[in-house]
N, CA, C and O atoms as a printed pandas DataFrame, in Angstrom:
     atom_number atom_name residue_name chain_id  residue_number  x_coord  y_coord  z_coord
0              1         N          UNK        A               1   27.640  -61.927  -60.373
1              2        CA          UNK        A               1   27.072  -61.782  -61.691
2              3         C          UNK        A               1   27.005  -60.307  -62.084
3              4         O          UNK        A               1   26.166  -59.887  -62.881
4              5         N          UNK        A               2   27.910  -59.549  -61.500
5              6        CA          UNK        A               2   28.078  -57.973  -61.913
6              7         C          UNK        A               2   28.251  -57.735  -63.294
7              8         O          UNK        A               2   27.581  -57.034  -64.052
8              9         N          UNK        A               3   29.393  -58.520  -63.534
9             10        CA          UNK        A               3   29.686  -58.401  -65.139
10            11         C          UNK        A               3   28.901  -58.897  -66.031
11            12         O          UNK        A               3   28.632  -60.094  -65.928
12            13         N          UNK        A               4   28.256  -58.024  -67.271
13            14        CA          UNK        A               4   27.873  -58.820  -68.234
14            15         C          UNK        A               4   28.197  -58.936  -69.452
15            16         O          UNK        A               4   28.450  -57.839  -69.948
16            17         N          UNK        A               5   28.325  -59.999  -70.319
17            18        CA          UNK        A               5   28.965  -60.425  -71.435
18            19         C          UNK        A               5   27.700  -60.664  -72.583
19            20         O          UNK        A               5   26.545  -60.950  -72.266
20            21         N          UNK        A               6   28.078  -60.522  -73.657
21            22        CA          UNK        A               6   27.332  -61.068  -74.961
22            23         C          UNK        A               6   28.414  -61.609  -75.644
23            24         O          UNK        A               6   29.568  -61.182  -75.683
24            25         N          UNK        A               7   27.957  -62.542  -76.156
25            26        CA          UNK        A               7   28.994  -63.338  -76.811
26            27         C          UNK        A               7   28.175  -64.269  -77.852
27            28         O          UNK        A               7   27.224  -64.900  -77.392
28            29         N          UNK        A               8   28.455  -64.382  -79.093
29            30        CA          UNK        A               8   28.106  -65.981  -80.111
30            31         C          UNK        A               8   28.374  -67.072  -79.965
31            32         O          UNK        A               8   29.498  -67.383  -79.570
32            33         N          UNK        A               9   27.409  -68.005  -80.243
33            34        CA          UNK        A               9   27.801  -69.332  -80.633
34            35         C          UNK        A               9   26.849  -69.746  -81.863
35            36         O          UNK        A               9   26.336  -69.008  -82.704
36            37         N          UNK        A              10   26.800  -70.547  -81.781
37            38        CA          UNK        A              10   26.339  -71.614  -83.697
38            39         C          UNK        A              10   25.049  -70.598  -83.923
39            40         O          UNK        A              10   24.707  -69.911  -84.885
40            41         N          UNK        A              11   24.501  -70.808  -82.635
41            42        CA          UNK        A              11   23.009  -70.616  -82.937
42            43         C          UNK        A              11   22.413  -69.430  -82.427
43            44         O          UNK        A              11   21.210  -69.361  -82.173
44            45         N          UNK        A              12   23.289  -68.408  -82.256
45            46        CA          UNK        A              12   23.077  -66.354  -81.989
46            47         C          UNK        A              12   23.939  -66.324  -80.822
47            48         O          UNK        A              12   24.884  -67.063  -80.545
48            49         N          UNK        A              13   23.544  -65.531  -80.309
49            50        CA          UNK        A              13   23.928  -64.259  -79.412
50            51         C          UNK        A              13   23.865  -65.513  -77.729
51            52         O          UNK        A              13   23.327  -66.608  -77.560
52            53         N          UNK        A              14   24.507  -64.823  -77.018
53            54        CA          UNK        A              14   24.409  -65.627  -75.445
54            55         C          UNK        A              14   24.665  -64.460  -74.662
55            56         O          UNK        A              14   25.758  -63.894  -74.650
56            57         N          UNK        A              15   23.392  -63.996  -73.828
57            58        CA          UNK        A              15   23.759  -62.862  -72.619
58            59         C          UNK        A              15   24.018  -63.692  -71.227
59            60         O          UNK        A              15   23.467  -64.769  -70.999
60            61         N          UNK        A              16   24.772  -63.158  -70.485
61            62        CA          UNK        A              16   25.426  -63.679  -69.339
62            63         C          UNK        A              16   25.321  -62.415  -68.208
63            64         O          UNK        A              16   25.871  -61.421  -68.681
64            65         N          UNK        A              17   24.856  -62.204  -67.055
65            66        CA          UNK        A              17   25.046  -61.161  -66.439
66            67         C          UNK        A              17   24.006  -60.478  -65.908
67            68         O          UNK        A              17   22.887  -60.954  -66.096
68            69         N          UNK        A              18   24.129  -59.280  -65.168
69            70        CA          UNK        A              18   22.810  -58.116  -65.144
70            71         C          UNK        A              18   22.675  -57.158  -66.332
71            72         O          UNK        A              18   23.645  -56.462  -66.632
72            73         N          UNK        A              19   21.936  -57.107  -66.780
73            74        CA          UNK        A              19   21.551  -56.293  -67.716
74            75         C          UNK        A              19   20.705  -54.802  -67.290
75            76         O          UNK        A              19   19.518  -54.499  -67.411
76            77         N          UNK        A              20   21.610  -54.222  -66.871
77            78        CA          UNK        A              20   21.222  -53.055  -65.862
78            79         C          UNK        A              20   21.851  -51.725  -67.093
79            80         O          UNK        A              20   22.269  -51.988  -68.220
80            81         N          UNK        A              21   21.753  -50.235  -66.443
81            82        CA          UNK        A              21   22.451  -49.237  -67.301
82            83         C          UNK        A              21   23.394  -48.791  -66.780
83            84         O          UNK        A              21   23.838  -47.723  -67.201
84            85         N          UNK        A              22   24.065  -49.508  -65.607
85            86        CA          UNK        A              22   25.559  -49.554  -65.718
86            87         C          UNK        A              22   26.326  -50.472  -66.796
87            88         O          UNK        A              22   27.401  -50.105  -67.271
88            89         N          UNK        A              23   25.692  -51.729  -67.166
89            90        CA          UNK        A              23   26.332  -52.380  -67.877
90            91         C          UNK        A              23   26.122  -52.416  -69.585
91            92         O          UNK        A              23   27.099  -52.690  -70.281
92            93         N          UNK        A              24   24.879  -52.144  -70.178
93            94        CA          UNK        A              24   23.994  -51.628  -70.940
94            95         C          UNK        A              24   25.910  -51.028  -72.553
95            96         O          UNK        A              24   26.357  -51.344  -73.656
96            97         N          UNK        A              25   26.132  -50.198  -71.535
97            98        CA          UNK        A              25   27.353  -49.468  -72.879
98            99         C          UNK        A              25   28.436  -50.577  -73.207
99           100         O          UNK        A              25   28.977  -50.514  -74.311
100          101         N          UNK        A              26   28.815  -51.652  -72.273
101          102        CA          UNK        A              26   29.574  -52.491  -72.503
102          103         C          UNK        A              26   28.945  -53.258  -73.184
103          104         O          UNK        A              26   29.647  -53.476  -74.172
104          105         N          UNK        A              27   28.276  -53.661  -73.235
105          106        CA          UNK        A              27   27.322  -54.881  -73.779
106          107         C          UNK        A              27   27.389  -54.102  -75.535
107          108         O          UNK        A              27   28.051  -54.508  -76.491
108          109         N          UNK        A              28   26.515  -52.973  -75.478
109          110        CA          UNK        A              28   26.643  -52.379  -76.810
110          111         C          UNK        A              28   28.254  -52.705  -77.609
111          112         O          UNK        A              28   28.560  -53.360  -78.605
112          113         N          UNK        A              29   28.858  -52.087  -76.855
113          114        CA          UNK        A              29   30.577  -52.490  -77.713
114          115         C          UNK        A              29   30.769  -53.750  -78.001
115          116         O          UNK        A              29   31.264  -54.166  -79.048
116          117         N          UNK        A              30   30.271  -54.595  -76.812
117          118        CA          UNK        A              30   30.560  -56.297  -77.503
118          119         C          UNK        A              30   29.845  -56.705  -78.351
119          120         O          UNK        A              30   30.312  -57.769  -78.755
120          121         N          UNK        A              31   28.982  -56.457  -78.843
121          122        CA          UNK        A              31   27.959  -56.976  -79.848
122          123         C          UNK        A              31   28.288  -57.019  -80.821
123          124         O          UNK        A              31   28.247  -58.036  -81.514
124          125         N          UNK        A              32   28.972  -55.271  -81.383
125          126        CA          UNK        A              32   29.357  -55.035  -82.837
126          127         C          UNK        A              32   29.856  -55.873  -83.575
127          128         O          UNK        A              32   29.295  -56.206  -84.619
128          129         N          UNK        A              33   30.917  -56.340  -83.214
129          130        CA          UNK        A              33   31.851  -57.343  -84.273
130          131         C          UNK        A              33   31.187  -58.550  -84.313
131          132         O          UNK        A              33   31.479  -59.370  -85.184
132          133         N          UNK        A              34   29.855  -58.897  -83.033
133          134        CA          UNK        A              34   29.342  -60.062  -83.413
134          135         C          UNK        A              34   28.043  -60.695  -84.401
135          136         O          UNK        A              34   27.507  -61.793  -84.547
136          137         N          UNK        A              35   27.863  -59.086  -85.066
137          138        CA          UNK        A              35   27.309  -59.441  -86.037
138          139         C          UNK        A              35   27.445  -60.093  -87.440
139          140         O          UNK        A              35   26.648  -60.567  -88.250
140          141         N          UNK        A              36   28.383  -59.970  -87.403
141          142        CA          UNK        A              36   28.950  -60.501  -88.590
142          143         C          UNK        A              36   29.001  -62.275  -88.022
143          144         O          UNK        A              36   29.117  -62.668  -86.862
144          145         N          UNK        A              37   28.880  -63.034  -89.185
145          146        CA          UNK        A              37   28.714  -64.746  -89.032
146          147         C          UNK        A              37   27.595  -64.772  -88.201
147          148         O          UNK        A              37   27.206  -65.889  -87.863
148          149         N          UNK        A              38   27.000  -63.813  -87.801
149          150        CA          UNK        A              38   25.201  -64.339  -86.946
150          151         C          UNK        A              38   24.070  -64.866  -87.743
151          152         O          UNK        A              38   23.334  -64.294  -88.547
152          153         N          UNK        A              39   24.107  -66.134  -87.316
153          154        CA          UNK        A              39   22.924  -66.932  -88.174
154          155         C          UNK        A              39   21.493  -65.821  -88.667
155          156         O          UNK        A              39   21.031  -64.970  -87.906
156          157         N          UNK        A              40   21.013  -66.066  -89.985
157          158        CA          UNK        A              40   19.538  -65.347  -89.918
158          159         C          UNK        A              40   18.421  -65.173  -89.464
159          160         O          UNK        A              40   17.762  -64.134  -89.431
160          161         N          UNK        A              41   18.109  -66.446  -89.006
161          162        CA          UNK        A              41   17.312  -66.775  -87.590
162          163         C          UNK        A              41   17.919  -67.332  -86.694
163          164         O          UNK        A              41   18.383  -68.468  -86.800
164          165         N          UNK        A              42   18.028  -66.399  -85.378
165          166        CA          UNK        A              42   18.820  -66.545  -84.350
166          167         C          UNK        A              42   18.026  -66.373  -83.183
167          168         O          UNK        A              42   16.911  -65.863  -83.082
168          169         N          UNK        A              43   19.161  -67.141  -81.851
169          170        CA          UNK        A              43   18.452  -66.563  -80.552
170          171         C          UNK        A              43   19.369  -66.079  -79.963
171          172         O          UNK        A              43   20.580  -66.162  -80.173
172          173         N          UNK        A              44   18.595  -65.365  -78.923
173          174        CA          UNK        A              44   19.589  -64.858  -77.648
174          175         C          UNK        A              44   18.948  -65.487  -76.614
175          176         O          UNK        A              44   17.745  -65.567  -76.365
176          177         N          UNK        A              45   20.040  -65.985  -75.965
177          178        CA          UNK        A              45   19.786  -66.708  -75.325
178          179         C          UNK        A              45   19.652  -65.958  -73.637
179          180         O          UNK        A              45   20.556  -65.225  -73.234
180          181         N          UNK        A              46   18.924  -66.138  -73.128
181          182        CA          UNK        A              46   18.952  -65.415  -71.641
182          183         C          UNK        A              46   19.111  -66.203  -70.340
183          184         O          UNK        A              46   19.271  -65.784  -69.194
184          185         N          UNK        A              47   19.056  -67.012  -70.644
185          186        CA          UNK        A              47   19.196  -67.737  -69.086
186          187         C          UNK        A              47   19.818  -68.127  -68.408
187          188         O          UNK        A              47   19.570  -68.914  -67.494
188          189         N          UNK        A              48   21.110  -67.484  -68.823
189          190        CA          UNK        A              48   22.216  -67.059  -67.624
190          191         C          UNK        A              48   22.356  -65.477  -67.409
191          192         O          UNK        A              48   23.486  -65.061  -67.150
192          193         N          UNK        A              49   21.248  -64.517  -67.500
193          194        CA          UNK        A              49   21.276  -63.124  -66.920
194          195         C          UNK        A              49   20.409  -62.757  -65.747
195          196         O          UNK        A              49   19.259  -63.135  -65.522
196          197         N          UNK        A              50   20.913  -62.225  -65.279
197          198        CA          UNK        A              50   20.870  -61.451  -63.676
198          199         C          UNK        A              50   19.401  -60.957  -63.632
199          200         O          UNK        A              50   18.381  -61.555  -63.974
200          201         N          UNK        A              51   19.570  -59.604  -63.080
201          202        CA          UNK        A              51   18.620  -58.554  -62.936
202          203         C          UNK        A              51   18.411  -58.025  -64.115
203          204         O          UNK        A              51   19.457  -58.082  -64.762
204          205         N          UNK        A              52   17.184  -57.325  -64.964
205          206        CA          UNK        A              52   17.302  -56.770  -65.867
206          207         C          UNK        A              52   16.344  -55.229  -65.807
207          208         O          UNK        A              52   15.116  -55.299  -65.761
208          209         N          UNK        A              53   16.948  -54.088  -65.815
209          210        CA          UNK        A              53   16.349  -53.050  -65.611
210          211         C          UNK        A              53   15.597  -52.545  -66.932
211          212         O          UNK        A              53   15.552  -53.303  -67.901
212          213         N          UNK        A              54   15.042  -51.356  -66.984
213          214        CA          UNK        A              54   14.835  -50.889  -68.095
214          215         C          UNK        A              54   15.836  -50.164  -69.306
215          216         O          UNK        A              54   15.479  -49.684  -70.382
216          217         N          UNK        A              55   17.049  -50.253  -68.796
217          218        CA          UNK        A              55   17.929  -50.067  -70.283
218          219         C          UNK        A              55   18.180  -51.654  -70.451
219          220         O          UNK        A              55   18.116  -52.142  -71.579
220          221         N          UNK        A              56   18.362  -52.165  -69.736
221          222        CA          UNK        A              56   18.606  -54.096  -70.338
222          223         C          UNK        A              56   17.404  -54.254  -71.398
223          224         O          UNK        A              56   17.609  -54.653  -72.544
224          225         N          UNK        A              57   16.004  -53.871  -70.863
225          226        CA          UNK        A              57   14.913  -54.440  -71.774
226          227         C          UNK        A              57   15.720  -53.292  -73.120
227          228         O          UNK        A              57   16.336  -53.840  -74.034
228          229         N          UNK        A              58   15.648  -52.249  -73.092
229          230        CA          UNK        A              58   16.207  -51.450  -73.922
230          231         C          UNK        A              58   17.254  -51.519  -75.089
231          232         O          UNK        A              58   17.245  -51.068  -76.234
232          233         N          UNK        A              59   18.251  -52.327  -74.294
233          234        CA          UNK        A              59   19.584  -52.824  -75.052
234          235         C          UNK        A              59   18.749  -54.432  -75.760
235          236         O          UNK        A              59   19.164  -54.727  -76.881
236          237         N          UNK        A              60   18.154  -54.957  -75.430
237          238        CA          UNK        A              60   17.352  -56.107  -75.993
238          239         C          UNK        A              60   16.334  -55.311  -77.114
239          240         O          UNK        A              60   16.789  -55.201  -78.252
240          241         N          UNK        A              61   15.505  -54.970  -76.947
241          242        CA          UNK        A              61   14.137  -54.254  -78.249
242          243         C          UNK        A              61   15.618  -53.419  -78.797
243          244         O          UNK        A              61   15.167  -52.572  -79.568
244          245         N          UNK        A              62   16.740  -53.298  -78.776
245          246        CA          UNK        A              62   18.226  -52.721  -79.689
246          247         C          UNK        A              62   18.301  -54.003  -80.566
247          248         O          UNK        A              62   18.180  -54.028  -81.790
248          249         N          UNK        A              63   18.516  -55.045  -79.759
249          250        CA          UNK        A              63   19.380  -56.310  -80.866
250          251         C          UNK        A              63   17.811  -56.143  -81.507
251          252         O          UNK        A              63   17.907  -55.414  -82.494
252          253         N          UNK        A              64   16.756  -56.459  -81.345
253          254        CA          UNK        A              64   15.765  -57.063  -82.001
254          255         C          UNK        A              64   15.515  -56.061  -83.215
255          256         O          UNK        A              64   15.101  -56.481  -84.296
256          257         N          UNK        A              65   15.814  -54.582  -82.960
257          258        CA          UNK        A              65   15.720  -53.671  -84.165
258          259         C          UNK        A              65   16.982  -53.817  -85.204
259          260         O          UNK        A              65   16.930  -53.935  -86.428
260          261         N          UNK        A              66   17.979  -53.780  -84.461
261          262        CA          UNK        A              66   19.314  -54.100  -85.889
262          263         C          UNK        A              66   19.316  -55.344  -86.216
263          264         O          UNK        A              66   19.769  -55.493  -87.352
264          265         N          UNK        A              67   18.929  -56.548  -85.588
265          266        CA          UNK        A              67   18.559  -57.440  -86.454
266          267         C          UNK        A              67   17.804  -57.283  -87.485
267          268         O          UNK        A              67   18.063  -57.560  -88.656
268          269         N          UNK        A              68   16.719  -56.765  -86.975
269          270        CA          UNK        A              68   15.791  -56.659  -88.438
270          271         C          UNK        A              68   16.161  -55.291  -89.483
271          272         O          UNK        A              68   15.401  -55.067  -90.425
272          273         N          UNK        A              69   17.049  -54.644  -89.311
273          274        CA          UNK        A              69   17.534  -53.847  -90.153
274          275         C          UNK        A              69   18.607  -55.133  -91.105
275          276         O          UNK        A              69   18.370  -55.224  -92.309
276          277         N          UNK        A              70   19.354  -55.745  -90.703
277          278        CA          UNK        A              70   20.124  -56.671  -90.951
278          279         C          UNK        A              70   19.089  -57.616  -91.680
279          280         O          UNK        A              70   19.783  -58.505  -92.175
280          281         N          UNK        A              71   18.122  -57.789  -91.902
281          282        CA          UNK        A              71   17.570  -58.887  -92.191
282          283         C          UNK        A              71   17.542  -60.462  -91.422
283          284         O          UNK        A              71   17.478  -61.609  -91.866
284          285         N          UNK        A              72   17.605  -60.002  -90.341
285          286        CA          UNK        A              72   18.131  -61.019  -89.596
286          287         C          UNK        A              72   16.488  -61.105  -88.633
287          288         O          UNK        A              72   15.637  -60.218  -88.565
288          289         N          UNK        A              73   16.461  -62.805  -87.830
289          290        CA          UNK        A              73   15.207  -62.443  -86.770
290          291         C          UNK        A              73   15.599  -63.395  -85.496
291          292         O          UNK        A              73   15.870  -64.596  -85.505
292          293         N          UNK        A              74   15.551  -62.638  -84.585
293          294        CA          UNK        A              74   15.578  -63.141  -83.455
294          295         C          UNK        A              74   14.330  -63.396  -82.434
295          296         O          UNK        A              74   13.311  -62.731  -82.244
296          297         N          UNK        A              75   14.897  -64.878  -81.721
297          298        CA          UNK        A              75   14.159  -65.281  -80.290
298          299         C          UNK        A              75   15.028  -65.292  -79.238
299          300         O          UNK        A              75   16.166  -65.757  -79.175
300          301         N          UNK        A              76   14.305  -64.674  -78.341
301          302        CA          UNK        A              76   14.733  -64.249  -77.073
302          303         C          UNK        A              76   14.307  -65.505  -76.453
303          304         O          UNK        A              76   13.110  -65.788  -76.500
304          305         N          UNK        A              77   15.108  -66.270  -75.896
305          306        CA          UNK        A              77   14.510  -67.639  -75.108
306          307         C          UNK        A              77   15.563  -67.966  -73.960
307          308         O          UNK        A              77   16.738  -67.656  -74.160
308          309         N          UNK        A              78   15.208  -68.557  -72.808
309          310        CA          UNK        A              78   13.596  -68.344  -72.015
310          311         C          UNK        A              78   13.773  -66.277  -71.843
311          312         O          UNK        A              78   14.585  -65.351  -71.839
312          313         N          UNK        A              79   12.476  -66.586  -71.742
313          314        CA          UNK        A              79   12.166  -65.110  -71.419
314          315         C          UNK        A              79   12.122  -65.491  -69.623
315          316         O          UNK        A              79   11.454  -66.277  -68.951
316          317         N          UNK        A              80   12.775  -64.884  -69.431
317          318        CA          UNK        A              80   12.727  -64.612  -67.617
318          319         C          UNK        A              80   11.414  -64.125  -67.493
319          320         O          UNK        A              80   10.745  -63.386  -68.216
320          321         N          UNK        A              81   11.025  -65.088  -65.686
321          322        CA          UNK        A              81    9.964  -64.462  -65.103
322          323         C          UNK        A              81   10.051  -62.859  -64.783
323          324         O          UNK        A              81    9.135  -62.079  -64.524
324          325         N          UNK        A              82   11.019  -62.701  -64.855
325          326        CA          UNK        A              82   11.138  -61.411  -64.168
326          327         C          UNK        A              82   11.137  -60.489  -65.348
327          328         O          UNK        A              82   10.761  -59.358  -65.040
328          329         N          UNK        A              83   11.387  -60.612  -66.355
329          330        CA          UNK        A              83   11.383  -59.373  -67.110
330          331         C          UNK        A              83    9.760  -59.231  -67.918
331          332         O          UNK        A              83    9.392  -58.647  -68.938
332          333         N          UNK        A              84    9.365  -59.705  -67.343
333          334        CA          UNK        A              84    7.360  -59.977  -67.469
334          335         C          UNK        A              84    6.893  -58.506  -67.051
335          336         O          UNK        A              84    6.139  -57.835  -67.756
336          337         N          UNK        A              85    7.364  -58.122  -65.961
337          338        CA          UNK        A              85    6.715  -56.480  -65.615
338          339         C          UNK        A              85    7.276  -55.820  -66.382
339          340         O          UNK        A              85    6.530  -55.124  -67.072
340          341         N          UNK        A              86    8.607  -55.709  -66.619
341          342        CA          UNK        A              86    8.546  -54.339  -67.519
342          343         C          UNK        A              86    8.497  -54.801  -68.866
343          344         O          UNK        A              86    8.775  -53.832  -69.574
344          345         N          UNK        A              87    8.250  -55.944  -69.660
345          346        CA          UNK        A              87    7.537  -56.022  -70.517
346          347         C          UNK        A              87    6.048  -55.483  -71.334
347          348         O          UNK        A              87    5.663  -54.949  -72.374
348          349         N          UNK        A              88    5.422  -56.205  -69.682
349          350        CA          UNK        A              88    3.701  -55.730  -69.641
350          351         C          UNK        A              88    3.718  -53.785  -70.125
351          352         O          UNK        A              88    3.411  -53.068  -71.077
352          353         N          UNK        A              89    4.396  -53.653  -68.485
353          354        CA          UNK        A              89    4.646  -51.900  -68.417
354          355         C          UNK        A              89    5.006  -51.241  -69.543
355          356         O          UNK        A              89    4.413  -50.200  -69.826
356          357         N          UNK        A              90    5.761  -51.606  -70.151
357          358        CA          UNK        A              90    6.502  -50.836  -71.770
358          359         C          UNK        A              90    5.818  -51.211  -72.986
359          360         O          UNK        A              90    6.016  -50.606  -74.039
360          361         N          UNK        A              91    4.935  -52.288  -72.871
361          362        CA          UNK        A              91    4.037  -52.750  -73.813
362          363         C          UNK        A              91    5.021  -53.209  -75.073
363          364         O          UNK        A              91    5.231  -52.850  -76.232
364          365         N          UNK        A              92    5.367  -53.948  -74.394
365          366        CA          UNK        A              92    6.966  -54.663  -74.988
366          367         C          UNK        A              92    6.575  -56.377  -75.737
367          368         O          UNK        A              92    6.965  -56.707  -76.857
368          369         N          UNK        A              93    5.759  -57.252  -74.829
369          370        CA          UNK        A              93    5.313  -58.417  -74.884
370          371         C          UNK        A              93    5.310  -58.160  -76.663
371          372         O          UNK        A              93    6.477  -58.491  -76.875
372          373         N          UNK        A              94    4.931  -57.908  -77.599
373          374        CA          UNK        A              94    4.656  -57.907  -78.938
374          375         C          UNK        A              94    5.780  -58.567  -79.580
375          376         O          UNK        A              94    5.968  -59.599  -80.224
376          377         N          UNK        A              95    6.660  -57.278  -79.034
377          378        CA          UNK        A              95    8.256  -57.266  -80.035
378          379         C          UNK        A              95    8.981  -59.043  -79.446
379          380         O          UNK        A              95    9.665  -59.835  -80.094
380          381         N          UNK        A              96    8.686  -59.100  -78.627
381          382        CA          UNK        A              96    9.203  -60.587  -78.215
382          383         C          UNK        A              96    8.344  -61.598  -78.771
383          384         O          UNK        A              96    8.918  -62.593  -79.213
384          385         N          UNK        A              97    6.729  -61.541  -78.862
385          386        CA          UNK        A              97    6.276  -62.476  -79.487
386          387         C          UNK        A              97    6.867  -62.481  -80.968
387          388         O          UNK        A              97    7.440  -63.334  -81.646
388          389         N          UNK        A              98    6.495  -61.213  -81.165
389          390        CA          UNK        A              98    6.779  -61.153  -82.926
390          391         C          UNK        A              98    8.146  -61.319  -83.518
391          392         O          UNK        A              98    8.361  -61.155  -84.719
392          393         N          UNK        A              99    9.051  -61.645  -82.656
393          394        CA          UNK        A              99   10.694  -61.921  -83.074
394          395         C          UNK        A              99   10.330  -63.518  -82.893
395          396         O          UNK        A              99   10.854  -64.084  -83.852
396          397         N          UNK        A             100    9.666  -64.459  -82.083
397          398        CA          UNK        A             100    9.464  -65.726  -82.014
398          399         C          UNK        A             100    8.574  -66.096  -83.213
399          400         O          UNK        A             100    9.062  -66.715  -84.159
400          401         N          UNK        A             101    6.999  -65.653  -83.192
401          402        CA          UNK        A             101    7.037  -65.877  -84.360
402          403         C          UNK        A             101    7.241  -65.798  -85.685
403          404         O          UNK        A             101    6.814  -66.661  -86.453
404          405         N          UNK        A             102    7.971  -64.666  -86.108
405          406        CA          UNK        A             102    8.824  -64.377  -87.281
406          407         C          UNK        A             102   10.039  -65.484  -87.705
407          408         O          UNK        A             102   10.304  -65.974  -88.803
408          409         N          UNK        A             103   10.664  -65.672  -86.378
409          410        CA          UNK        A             103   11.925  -66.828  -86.564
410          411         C          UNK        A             103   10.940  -68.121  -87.103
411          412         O          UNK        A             103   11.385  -68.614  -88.139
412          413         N          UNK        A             104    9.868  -68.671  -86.671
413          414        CA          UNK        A             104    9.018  -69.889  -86.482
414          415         C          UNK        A             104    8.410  -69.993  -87.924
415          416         O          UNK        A             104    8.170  -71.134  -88.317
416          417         N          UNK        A             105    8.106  -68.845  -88.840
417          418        CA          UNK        A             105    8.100  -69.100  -89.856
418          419         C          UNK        A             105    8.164  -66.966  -90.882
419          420         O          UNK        A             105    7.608  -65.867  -90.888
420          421         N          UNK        A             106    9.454  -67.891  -91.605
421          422        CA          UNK        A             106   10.649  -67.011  -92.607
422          423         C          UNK        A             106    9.908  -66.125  -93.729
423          424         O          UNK        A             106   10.375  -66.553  -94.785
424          425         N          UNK        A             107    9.511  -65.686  -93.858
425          426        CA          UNK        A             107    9.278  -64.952  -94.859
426          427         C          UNK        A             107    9.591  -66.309  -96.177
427          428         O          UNK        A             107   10.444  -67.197  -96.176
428          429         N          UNK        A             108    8.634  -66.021  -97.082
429          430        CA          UNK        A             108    8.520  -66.541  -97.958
430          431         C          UNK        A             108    8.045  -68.504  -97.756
431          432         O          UNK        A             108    8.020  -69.392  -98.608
432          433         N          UNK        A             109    7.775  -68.535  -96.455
433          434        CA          UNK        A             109    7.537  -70.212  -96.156
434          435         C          UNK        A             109    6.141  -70.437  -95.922
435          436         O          UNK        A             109    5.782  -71.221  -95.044
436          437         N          UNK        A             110    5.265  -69.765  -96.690
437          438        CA          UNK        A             110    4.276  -69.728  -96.614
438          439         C          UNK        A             110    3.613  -71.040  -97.461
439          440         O          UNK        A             110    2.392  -71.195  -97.503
């Protein structure tokens, strides 16, 4: 599971791999072109990725900011047990709640 991939399908983004900062610059290059046709509320999906260091959480709070530059909102689902510490540690837990509940209800569905 050295290699890691991002890739689309119907319903966002699909990470595959370790999400480490050896792999972190590749991942960035694959993304680009996959913004375009990315649903507005989307997920990324995680639960086929590896290890995730602190540029992985990094390259993730990335998609979750150009999404929302894009107008776009993402859920990160499942959130790995493991990326729970450096969540806590980076005081990160927010940006993941608040991309779930943002997708859960849209602006203007009030």
């Amino acid at each position: 599971m050295s290699d890691a991939r991002i890739t689309a399908d119907d319903a966002g983004l699909v990470l595959r791999g370790h999400l480490t900062f050896v792999t972190v610059p590749g991942l960035e290059r694959q993304v680009r072109p996959l913004w375009q046709g990315l649903p507005e509320h989307a997920r990324v999906a995680l639960g086929d990725t590896g290890r995730i260091d602190s540029a992985g959480l990094a390259f993730l709070v990335t998609l979750w900011r150009q999404a929302r530059h894009r107008g776009h909102f993402l859920v990160f689902e499942p959130v790995p047990a493991r990326l729970e510490p450096l969540l806590e540690l980076y005081d990160l837990r927010g940006v993941i709640s608040e991309s779930a509940a943002k997708a859960a209800d849209p602006p203007g569905c009030h």
